[in-house]
C-alpha positions as semicolon CSV with decimal commas, in nm:
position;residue;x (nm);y (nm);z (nm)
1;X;15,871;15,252;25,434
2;X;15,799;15,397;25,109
3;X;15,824;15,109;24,974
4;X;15,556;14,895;25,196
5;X;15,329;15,180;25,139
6;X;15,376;15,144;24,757
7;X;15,256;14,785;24,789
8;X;14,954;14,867;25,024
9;X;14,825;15,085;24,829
10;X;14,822;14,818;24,495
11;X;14,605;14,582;24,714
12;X;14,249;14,548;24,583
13;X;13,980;14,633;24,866
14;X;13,694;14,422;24,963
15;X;13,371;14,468;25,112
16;X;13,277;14,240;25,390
17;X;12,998;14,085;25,165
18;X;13,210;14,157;24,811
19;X;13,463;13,922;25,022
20;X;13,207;13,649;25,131
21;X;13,047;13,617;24,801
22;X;13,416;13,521;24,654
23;X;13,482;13,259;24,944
24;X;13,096;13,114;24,813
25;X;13,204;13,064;24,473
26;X;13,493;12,931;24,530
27;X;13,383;12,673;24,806
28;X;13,133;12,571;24,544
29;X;13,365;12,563;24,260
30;X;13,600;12,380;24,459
31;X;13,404;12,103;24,564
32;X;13,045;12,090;24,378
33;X;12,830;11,758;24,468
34;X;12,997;11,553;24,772
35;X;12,952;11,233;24,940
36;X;13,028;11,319;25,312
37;X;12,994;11,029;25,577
38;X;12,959;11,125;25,978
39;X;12,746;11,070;26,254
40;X;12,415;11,316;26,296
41;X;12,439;11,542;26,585
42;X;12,219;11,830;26,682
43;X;11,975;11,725;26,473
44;X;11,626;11,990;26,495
45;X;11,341;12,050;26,241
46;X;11,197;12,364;26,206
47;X;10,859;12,462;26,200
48;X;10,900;12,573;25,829
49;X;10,996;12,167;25,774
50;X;11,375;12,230;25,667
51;X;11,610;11,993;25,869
52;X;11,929;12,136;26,054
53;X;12,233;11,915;26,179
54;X;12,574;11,894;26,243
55;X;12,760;11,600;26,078
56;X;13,086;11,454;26,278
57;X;13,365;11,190;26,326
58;X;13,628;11,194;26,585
59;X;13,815;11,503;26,470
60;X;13,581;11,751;26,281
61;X;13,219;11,908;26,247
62;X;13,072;12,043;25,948
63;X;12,669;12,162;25,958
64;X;12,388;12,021;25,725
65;X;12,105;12,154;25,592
66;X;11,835;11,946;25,426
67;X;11,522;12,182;25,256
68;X;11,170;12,097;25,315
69;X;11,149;11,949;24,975
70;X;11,413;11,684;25,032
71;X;11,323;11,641;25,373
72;X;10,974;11,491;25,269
73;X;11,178;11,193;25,059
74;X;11,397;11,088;25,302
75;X;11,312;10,709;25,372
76;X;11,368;10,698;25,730
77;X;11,368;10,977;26,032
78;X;11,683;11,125;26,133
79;X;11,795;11,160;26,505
80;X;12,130;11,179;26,687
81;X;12,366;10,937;26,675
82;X;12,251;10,768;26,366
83;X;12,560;10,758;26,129
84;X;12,458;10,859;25,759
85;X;12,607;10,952;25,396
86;X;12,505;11,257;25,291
87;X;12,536;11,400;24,925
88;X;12,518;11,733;24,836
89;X;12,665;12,037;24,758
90;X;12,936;12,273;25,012
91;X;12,867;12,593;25,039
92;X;12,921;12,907;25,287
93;X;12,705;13,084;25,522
94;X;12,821;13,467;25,459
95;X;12,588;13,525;25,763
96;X;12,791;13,353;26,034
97;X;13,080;13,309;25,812
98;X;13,043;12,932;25,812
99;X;13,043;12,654;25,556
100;X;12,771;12,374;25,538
101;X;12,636;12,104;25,338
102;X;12,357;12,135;25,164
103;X;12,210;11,769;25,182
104;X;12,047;11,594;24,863
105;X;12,015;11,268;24,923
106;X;12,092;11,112;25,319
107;X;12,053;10,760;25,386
108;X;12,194;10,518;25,693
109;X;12,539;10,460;25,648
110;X;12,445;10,092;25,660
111;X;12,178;9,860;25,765
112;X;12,384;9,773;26,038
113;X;12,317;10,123;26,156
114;X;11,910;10,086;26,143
115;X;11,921;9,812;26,288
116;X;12,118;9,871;26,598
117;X;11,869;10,197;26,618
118;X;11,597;9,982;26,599
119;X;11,685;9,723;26,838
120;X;11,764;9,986;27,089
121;X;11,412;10,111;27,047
122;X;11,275;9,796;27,080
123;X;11,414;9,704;27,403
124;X;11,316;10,012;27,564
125;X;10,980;10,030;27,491
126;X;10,961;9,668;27,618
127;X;11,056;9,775;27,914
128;X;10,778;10,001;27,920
129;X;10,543;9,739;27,903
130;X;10,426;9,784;27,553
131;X;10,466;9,469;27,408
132;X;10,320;9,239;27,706
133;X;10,094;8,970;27,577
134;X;9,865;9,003;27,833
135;X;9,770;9,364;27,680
136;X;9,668;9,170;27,396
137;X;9,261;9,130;27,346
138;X;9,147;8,814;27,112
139;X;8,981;8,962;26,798
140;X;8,595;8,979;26,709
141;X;8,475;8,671;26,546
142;X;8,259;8,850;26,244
143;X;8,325;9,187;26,311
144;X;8,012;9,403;26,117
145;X;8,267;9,706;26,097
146;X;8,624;9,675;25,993
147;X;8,887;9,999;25,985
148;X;9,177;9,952;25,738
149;X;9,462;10,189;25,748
150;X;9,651;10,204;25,456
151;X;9,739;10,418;25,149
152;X;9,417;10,426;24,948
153;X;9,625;10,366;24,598
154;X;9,793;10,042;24,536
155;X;9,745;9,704;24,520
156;X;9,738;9,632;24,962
157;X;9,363;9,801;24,999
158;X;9,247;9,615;24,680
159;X;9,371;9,271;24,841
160;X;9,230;9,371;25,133
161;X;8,893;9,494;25,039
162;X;8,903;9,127;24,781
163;X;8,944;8,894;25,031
164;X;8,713;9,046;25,268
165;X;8,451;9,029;24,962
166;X;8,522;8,660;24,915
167;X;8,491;8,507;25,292
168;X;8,230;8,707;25,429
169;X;8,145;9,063;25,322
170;X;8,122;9,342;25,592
171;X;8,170;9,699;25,632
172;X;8,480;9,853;25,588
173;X;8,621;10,214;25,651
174;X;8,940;10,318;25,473
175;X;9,158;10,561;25,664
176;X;9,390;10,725;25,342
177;X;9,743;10,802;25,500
178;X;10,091;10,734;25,386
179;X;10,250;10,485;25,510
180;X;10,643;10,576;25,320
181;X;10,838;10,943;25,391
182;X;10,866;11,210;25,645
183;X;10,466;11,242;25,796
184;X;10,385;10,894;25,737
185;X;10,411;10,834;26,134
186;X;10,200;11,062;26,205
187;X;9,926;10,989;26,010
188;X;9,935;10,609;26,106
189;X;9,915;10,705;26,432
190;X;9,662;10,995;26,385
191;X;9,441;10,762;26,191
192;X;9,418;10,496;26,496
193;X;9,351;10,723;26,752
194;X;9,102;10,846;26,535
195;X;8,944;10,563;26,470
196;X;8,898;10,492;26,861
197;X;8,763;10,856;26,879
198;X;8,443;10,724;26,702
199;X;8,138;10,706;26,922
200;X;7,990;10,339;26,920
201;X;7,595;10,514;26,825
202;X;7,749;10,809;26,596
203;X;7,695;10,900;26,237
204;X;8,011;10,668;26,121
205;X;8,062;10,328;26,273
206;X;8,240;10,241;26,502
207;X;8,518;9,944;26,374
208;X;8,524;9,636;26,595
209;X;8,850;9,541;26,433
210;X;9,143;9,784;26,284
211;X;9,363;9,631;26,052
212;X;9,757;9,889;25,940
213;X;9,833;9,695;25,595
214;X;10,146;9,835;25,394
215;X;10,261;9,617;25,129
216;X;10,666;9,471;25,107
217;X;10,941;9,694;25,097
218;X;11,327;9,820;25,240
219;X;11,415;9,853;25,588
220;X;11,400;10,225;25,530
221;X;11,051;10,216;25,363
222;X;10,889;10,034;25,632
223;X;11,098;10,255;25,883
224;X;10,748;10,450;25,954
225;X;10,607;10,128;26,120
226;X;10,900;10,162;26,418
227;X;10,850;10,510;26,488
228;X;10,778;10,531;26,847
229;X;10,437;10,758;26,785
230;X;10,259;10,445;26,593
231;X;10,392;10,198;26,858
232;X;10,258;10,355;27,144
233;X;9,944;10,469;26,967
234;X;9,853;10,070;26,849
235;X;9,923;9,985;27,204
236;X;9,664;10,230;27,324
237;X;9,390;10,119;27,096
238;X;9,129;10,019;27,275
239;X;9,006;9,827;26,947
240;X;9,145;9,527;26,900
241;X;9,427;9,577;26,584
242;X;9,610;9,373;26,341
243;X;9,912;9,462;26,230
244;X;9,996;9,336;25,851
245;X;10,325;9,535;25,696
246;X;10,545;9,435;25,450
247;X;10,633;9,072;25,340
248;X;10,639;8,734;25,587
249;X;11,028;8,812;25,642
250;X;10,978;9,180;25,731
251;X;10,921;9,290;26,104
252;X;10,826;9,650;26,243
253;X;10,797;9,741;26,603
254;X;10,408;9,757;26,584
255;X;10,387;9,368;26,497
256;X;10,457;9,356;26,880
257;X;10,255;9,640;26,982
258;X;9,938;9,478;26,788
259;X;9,690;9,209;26,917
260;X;9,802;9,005;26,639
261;X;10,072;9,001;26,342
262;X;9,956;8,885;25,960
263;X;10,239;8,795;25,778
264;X;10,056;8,995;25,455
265;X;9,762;9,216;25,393
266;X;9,557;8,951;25,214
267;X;9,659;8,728;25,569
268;X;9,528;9,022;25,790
269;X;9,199;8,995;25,551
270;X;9,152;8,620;25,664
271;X;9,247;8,711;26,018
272;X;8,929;8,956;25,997
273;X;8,675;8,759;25,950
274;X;8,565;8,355;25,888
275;X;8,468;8,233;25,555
276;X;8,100;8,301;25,486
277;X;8,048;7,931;25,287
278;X;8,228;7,762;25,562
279;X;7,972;7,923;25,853
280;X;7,699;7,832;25,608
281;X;7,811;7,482;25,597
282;X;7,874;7,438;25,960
283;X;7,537;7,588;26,020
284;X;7,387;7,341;25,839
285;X;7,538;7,085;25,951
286;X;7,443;7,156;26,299
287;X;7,122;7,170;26,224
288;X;7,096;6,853;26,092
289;X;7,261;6,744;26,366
290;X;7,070;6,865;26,588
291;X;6,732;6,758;26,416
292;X;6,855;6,390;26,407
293;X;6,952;6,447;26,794
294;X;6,593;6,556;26,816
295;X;6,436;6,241;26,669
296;X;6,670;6,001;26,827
297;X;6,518;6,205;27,178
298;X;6,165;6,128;27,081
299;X;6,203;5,819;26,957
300;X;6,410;5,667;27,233
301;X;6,148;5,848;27,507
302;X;5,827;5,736;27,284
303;X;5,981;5,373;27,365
304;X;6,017;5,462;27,726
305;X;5,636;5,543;27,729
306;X;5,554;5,243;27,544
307;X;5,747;4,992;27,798
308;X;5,621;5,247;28,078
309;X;5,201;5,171;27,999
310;X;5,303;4,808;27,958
311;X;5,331;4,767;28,311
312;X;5,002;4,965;28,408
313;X;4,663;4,870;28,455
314;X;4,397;4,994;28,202
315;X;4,179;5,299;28,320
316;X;3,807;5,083;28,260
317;X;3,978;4,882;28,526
318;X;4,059;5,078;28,734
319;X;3,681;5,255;28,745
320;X;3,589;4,954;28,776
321;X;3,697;4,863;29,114
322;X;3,596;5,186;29,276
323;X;3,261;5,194;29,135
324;X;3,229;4,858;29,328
325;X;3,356;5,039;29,614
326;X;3,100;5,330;29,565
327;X;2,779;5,074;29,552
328;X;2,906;4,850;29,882
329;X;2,964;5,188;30,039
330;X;2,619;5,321;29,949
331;X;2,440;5,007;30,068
332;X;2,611;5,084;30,435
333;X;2,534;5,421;30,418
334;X;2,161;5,401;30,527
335;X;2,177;5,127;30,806
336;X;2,426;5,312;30,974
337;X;2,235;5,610;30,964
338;X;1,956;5,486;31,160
339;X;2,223;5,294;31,417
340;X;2,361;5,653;31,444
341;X;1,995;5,818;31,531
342;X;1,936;5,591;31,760
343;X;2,224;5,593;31,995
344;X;2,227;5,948;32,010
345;X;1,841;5,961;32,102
346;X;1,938;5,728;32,415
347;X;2,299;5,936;32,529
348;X;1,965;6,259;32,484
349;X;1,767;6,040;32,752
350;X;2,039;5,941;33,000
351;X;2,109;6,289;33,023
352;X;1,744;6,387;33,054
353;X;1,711;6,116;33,357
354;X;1,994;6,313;33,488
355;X;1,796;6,634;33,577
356;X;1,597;6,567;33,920
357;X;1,383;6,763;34,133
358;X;1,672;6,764;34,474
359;X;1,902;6,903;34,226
360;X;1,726;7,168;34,090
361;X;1,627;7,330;34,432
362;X;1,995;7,268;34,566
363;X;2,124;7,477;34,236
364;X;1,841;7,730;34,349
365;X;1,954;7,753;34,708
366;X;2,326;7,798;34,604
367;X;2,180;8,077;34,396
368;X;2,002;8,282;34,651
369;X;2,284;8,235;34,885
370;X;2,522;8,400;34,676
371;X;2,249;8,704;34,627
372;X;2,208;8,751;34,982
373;X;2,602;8,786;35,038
374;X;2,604;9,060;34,711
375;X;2,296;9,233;34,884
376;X;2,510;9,222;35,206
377;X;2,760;9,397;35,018
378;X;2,599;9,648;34,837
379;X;2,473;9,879;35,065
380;X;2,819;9,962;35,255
381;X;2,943;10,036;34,925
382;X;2,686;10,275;34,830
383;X;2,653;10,434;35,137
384;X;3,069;10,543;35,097
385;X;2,975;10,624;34,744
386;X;2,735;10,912;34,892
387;X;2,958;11,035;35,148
388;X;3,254;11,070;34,889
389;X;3,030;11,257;34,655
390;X;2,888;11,468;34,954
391;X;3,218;11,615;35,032
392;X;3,317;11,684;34,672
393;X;2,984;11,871;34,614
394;X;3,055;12,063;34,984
395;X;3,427;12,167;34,873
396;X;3,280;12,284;34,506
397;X;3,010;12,497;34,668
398;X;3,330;12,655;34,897
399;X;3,506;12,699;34,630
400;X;3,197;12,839;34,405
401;X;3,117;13,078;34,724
402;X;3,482;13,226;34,736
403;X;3,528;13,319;34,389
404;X;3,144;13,484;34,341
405;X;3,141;13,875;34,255
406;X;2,949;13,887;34,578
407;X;3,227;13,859;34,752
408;X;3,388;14,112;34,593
409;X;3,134;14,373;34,664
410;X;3,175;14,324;35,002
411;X;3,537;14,512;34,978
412;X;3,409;14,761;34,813
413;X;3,360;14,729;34,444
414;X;3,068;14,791;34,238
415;X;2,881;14,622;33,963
416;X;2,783;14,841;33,655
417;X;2,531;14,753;33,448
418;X;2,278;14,879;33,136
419;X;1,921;14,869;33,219
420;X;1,890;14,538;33,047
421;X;2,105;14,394;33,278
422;X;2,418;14,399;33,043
423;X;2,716;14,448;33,233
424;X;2,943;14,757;33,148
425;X;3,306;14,664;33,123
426;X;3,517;14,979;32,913
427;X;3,441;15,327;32,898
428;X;3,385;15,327;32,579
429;X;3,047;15,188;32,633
430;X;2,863;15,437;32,794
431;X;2,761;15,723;32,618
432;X;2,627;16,069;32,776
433;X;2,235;16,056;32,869
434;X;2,298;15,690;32,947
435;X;2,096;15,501;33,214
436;X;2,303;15,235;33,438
437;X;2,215;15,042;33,742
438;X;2,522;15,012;33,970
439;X;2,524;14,681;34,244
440;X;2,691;14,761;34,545
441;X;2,719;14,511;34,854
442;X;2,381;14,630;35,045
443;X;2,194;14,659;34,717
444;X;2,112;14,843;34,393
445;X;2,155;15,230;34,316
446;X;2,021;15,391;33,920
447;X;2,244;15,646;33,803
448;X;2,275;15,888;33,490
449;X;2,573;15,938;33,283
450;X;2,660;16,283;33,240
451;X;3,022;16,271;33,071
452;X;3,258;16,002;32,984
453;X;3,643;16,042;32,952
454;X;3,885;15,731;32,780
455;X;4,114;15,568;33,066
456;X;4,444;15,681;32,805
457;X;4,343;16,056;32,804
458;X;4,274;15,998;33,197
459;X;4,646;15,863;33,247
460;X;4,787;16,101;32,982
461;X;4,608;16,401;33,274
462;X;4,738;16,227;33,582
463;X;5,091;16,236;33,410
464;X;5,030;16,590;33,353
465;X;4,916;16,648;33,740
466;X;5,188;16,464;33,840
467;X;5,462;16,657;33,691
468;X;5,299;16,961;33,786
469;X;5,320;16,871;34,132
C-alpha cells in the first residue's frame, strides 16, 4: 500500500483543458496535412458560411470542417452522398472532446462521382416536366432588347457584345454575376428572375431575349449551370432564353431547361439576332421584286384594255344612233299629241250624253225617299232623348232637395250668420258686442253677443262637472 501511494503521488496532474491542449498538439504533430477519402454525410452550412460534415466509409466517421474562406473556392456544391478527397489538417475539438478535419482543398473523388450526381438530377427533374419541348417558346426574330448574363470580365461578354455589333446592333443589358464558386447559382438564377421582374413600360427595358453565356471549362467549373436553383429558374422564364455555357462538347442541365442551346457564346450571339447586311439585301431584293411584279401587272392588264376597246364600238357612234332616235321620236311627239286630245274630248262627250233628264229626277226621288224614312226616325228618338233627361233632372232635384240645410232646420238646427250674411262656423269668430242673424225653420231671429267661451275650455268645465257629480 505504501508503496502504490508512493507512485500516485509522483503522477503529474492535469487540468481538464491543460489535458486537451496536449491531445491538440499531438494530434497535429502526429498527422499535419492529410489526404482523407469518404463519402459526405450530414452535410449543413451555416449562416456564418463555414461548411460542417461528417466524412465516412463502411467502418468509421470522422467530422469536417471547411471555413468560409475555403468554402467560397470550392468548384462544385457539396451534398450527401457525394464521395470526395479532402486535404487538410487533424485536429481536436477540446469542446466535445472530438477530433475533425479541418478541410483545405475538397474535390469529387472522381468524375465518375459528378457525373452519376448529375445524371440523377437530371432524370428527376425530367420527371418534373422541366425539360418538355413543348415548354419551349421560338425566339424573337430582331429582338430591340437583349439581357446577357454573364461575368462582366473576360473574353464571353466581349464576344458577345462583338458579334451582336457586327449582324445587327441592338440593346443589350449586362447582368454581372459569377458564374464559377460557391454563390454563383444563386446569382444566375437571381439575375433571370430579375430580369423577368422588369415591367415591359418601366425605366429599364424590358429584354425580349435572355441569353446565360460562360465560356469553356471543367466539369466542376461549369458545376453552377446544374444546380437545381438555375434549372428551375430558366424554366420559369417567361422570356424566351438561350442557354450558351462552356465549349460545343460541354453540357449543363440548363441546356435542357432553355428554349434553345448555343454550342458557344459567340453562337448564342448569332442565335440573337439576323445579320443586318443580309435583311438589307433581302429587303432589297424584294423590292425589286416586287416593283418588276408591279410592271409585269400593268403591263399585262394595259394589254387586256387594249384587246378589250378593240372589240367596242366608238362613243361618236354610239351618239350617233340615239340622236337619230331623239329626232324620229320628236317628230311623233306632236301628232300624237293632238290624236291624244282628241279622243279624250269624245270619251268627255259620251259621258256627257250619258246624263238625262229621267235620270236626274229618279236620283232625286231616291233622295227624298231616304229623307222621309230619317225624318220618320227622328222624332221617336228625340222624344226618348227628353224623357231620359227628364228623369235624370227629377232624381237630381230629389237628391238636391234632401241634402239642402233647409232640411236640416226642420229638426231643429239653426243657421248663424254675421249681418252681411257670412255664415259663423267656430267660436272663435264672434266677438262680444257682435250682431248675428240666426235662421231657424219658421224664419229669421237678430241676436246680440254678450260673451263667448272656446268649445276646449267648455269640455275642459263639463269634465270638471262631471267628476263633481
Amino acid at each position: 500500500m505504501a508503496e502504490a501511494a508512493a507512485v500516485q503521488a509522483n503522477l503529474p496532474e492535469f487540468s481538464v483543458s491543460e489535458l486537451s491542449l496536449a491531445l491538440k498538439r499531438t494530434v497535429e504533430n502526429a498527422f499535419g496535412l492529410v489526404r482523407v477519402r469518404g463519402e459526405l454525410s450530414g452535410f449543413k452550412r451555416a449562416a456564418s458560411g463555414h461548411l460542417y460534415f461528417a466524412l465516412k466509409d463502411a467502418d468509421a466517421v470522422i467530422d469536417g470542417v471547411c471555413w468560409k474562406s475555403t468554402a467560397g473556392r470550392l468548384r462544385f456544391r457539396p451534398e450527401d452522398g457525394l464521395e470526395v478527397v479532402c486535404t487538410g489538417r487533424l485536429t481536436t475539438y477540446p469542446g466535445r472532446s472530438k477530433y475533425q478535419l479541418i478541410v483545405e482543398r475538397m474535390e469529387p473523388a472522381g468524375i465518375g462521382a459528378l457525373l452519376a450526381q448529375l445524371e440523377e438530377r437530371r432524370k428527376r427533374l425530367a420527371a418534373e416536366g422541366l425539360f418538355d419541348q413543348g415548354r419551349k417558346r421560338p425566339l424573337p426574330h430582331m429582338p430591340q432588347v437583349i439581357g446577357v448574363v454573364t461575368s462582366p470580365t473576360g473574353a464571353v461578354i466581349r464576344d458577345i457584345l462583338h458579334r451582336l455589333r457586327d449582324r445587327c446592333p441592338c440593346h443589350v443589358l449586362v447582368w454581372p454575376v459569377l458564374v464559377q464558386g460557391d454563390g454563383a447559382a444563386a446569382q444566375v438564377a437571381a439575375a433571370i428572375e430579375g430580369f423577368n421582374r422588369l415591367a415591359p413600360d418601366g425605366p429599364v427595358p424590358r429584354p425580349e431575349l435572355l441569353i446565360v453565356a460562360r465560356g469553356g471549362g471543367a466539369l466542376e467549373d461549369l458545376w453552377a449551370f446544374n444546380e437545381e436553383v438555375v434549372v428551375r429558374a430558366a424554366a420559369a422564364s417567361r422570356i424566351p432564353l438561350i442557354a450558351a455555357i462552356g465549349h460545343e462538347t460541354d453540357t449543363t442541365l440548363i441546356d435542357f431547361a432553355a428554349d434553345r442551346r448555343a454550342p458557344t457564346p459567340t453562337a448564342a450571339a448569332e442565335l440573337a439576332v439576323p445579320v443586318r447586311v443580309e435583311l438589307l439585301a433581302r429587303v432589297s431584293d424584294l423590292g425589286g421584286r416586287l416593283l418588276a411584279g408591279g410592271q409585269r401587272l400593268l403591263d399585262r392588264r394595259r394589254d387586256l384594255l387594249a384587246a378589250l376597246a378593240r372589240g367596242l364600238r366608238h362613243p361618236r357612234d354610239l351618239l350617233l344612233a340615239k340622236a337619230q332616235r331623239l329626232d324620229d321620236v320628236a317628230a311623233r311627239l306632236g301628232p300624237a299629241l293632238l290624236a291624244g286630245v282628241r279622243k279624250r274630248g269624245e270619251r268627255l262627250a259620251r259621258a256627257a250624253g250619258a246624263l238625262r233628264p229621267a235620270f236626274i229626277a229618279r236620283q232625286i226621288r231616291q233622295d227624298t225617299r231616304q229623307l222621309e224614312r230619317l225624318g220618320a226616325r227622328l222624332a221617336p228618338a228625340a222624344r226618348r232623348r227628353l224623357d231620359v233627361a227628364q228623369k235624370a233632372l227629377d232624381a237630381a232635384g230629389k237628391l238636391l232637395e234632401s241634402l239642402s240645410y233647409e232640411r236640416v232646420l226642420e229638426r231643429g238646427y239653426a243657421v248663424v250668420r254675421r249681418r252681411d250674411g257670412e255664415p259663423v262656423t267656430s267660436v272663435t269668430a264672434l266677438k262680444a258686442g257682435s250682431a248675428i242673424d240666426i235662421e231657424l225653420r219658421d224664419g229669421k231671429a237678430a241676436a246680440t253677443i254678450d260673451g263667448a267661451k272656446p268649445a276646449r275650455r267648455r269640455e275642459e268645465d263639463a269634465e270638471k262637472q262631471g267628476r263633481l257629480i
